[in-house]
N, C-alpha and C positions, 0 to 999 in steps of 0.2 A: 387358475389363479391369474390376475392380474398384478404386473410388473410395474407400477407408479416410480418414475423416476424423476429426482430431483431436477428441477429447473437448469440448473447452474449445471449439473455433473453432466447433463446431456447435452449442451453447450459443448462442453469439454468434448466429449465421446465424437460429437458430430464434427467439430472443429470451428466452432462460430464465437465468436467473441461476445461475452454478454451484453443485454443492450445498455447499460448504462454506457461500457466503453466505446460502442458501436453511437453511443449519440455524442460525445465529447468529438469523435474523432469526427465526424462530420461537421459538428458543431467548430470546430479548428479550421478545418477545412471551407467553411463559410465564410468566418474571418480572415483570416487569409487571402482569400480569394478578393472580397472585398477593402481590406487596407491595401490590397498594391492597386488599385484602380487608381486614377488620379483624381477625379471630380464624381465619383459616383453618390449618387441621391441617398445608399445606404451609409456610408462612409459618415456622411453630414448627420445623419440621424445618430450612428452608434455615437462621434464626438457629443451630440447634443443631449445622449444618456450617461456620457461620464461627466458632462459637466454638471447635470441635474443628481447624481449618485448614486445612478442604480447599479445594487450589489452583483445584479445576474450579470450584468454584461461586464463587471470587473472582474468576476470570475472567469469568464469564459477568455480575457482577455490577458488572464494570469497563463491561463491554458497556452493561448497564442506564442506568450511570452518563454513557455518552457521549450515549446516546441523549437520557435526559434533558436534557443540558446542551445539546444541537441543538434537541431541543424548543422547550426556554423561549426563546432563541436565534430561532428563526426563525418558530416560528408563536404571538408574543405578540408585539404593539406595543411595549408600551417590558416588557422584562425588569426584575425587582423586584431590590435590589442585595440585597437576604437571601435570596433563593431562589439566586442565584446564588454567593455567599457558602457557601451551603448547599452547594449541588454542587462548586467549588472545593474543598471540606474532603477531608480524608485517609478518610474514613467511609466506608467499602463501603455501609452503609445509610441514607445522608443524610435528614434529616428534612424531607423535602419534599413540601409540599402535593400531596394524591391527586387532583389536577386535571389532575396533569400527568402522570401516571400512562397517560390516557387516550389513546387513538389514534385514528385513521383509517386507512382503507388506504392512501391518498394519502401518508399520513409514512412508511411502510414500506415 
């Protein structure tokens, strides 16, 4: 007999994180990566598809937006009430210190 196992429950058994969550996190990790550059040629592109209103890259940028707000949150001592103020705001691209920008594998 043949043992067909579930997608997802052998994710789980093997210890891989499904790919939807495996593309979010990289997909975070792109932005990221690219919003602390200072002039970079994608940077001007993704501004130039929020001003046009595409939904993918506001979500992806909601994503950003969480990430960071876990960040400041868990891996700083005491949280700054303007950084957090900052991420609180309605701003898809919140003005917030490229410090926090930065990662570890550990956070991800």
């Amino acid at each position: 007999a043949v043992f067909n196992v579930n997608a997802s429950i052998l994710d789980v058994i093997l210890g891989i994180p499904p790919l939807q969550v495996m593309s979010r996190v990289i997909t975070t990790k792109h932005y990221l990566k690219v919003l602390s550059g200072i002039n970079d040629i994608h940077k001007k592109f993704i501004l130039a598809q929020i001003e046009e209103g595409n939904i993918r890259v506001q979500l992806h940028l909601k994503d950003v937006q969480k990430f960071l707000k876990w960040r400041i949150k868990s891996w700083k001592d005491e949280p700054n009430a303007l950084d957090m103020e900052m991420l609180n705001s309605k701003e898809l691209l919140p003005d917030v210190p490229k410090k926090y920008f930065k990662y570890t594998k550990s956070m991800m």
